[in-house]
Phi, psi and omega in degrees: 000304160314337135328309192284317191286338165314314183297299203298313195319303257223331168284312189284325183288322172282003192250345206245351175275339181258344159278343185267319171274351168297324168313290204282023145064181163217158203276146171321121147342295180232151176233131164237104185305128167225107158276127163256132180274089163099037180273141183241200185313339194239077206282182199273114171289033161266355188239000168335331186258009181231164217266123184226096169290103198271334181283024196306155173221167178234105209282058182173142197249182165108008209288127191247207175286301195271314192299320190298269153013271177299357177252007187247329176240037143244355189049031181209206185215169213295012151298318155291303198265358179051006160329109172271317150186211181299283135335146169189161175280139177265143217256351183260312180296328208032072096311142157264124170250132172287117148012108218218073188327297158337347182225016165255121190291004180213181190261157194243196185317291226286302209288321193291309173315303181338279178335304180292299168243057143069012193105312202286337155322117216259134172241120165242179181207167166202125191219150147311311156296130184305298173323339185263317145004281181319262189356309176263014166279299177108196203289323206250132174210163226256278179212133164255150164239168175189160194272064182313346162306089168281352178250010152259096141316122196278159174230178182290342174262336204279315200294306158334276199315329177260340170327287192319282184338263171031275185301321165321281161345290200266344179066032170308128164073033204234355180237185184281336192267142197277141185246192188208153174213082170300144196194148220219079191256190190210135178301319216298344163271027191293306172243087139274125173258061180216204175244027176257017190295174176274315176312319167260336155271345154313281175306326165332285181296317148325285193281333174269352173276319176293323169314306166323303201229015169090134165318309191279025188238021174223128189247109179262115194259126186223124170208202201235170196281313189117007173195177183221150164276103188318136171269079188283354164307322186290341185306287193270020162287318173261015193032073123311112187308120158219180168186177201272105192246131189247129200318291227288296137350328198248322177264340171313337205259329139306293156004297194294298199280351205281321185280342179307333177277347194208351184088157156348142174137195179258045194310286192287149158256335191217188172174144169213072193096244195248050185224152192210132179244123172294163179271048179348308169293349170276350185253007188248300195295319164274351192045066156212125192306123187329322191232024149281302174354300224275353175255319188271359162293303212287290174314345163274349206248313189292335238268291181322122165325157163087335196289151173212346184210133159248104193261157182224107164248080169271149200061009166320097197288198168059052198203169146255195171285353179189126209244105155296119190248132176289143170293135179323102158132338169306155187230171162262177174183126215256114189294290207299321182276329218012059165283097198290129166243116165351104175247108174303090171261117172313132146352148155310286167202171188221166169243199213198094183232114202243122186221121156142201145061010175062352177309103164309168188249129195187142185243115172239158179269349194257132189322102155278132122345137167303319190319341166308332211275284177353284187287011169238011169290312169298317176285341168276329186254019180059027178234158165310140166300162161283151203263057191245309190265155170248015175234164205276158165276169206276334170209000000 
């Protein structure tokens, strides 16, 4: 009898020893980041089973590809880390400079995995753009691949496929120490009636990574860029209101009231999409003060049709001194080039979606931030966050 009440004892300590380590989880092998570029609501039902943030936002507006990007592996949004957007004018050159791992100012997912295992953690990324590719890698990266074929177009099974080569190449996820696999697709391949759809190369790459290296030893973060590209045509199909703001026009026509106030000169210097940089150095020369400049722009500015807001960052980099937002439904235009420029509005919501990996299955309704995803990606795979952010993980 005595034997017996041992045994049971000695059955109840290992099973509360094996629920217990089960609690306490184990950290994933590999994490695969996934941005979809312009993903709504209708995400891919493969992941129906996974822990799902049906509200996500992006806590900042102007949102593009690359600013997007860089605010999911840094945790934080381009006031910290200045990804401003794909693009931005340089305030000495007045050039535009592309998007950079170089010109991100804090540290990401990636640079913190270095840290944390010494270099031997592995980061690779894949985008159709080289530029996007660099970019969600961060400072420190492995391998990158992207499609350098300009008379081939990649598709979603083309990207799936080289992910896979990758993991494969490189041994992701084949050791304790957690490796990142970043990966970068586009809706447009989303509704497609063929098998090259984002619905089928998800599960591909799903289901051959978990074969590989186990389900529960892969953790997958799928979340979306955060805006959509407006269709105006359809505006004035339905006499919806919109009209035109033409970049180029608008600091020429500031310029004009600024020497009317002050005399003849180059107040504005540069403009970019809807951003317009003043001549500091003439308003330093004339001795007038920056912010006077910038409440009598702002008042010449609100003036105009289509405008509804003037924000003022100065001296802010990769931005200009006075950022416009256009009334809903309005477009840009470059006079000189007439060149239509894309006006990006963030979403309503997006989702924020974490699968494998033992990650439970549940749908919350209450609005998250991206900024989230960064620190629990670190906690879960055991590293320091980046040291930008400032919100808590999400589990």
């Amino acid at each position: 009898m005595k034997n017996r009440y041992l045994y049971v004892t000695l059955l109840t300590m290992l099973a509360l020893s094996t629920q217990a380590q089960a609690q306490k989880g184990v950290s994933p092998r590999l994490v695969v980041n996934i941005t979809i570029d312009q993903l709504r609501n209708d995400y891919p039902t493969l992941f129906d089973d996974g822990l799902i943030y049906e509200q996500g936002f992006y806590p900042y507006n102007d949102v593009d590809l690359s600013s997007a990007i860089s605010s999911v592996i840094t945790g934080t949004s381009p006031f910290y880390h200045n990804i401003t957007g794909d693009k931005w004018l340089n305030r000495n050159s007045l050039q535009t400079v592309t998007a950079t791992p170089e010109n991100i100012a804090v540290s990401t997912l990636s640079d913190e995995l270095k840290v944390a295992t010494k270099g031997e953690g592995k980061v690779c990324a894949v985008a159709v753009k080289k530029e996007t590719a660099a970019l969600a890698s961060g400072h420190n990266v492995d391998r990158i691949i992207w499609n350098d074929n300009k008379k081939k177009k990649w598709n979603a099974i083309n990207l799936t496929d080289k992910a896979l080569q990758l993991l494969a190449e490189e041994e992701l996820g084949q050791d304790s120490i957690p490796d990142l696999l970043l990966l970068s697709y586009d809706t447009k391949d989303q509704n497609k009636s063929d098998d090259t759809t984002l619905d089928n190369a998800l599960v591909k790459l799903v289901r051959e990574i978990e074969n590989l290296i186990g389900k529960e030893n892969a953790l997958f973060v799928v979340t979306s860029t955060g805006y959509t590209e407006e269709n105006f045509s359809e505006y004035a199909k339905y006499n919806i209101p919109t009209g035109v703001y033409y970049t180029n026009r608008t600091a020429n026509l500031l310029n004009m009231y600024l020497g009317a106030l002050w005399g003849q000169g180059k107040y504005v210097e540069g403009s970019y999409r809807n951003q317009l940089y003043l001549n500091h150095q003439l308003l330093e020369g004339k001795r007038i003060a920056l912010t006077d400049a910038i409440n009598k722009s702002k008042e010449f500015l609100l003036q105009m049709s289509g405008v509804k807001r003037v924000d003022t960052h100065l001296y802010e980099q990769n931005i200009g001194d006075l950022v416009v937002e256009l009334a809903p439904g309005w477009k840009m235009q470059n006079d000189d080039t007439h060149e239509q420029i894309q006006v990006k509005k963030q979403l309503a919501y997006f989702p924020i979606i974490f699968y494998g990996a033992n990650v439970p299955a549940e749908k919350v309704k209450t609005p998250v931030s991206i900024e989230r995803i960064a620190p629990t990606i670190a906690k879960t795979i055991r590293i320091r966050a980046p040291n930008a952010c400032m919100t808590t993980p999400l589990f």
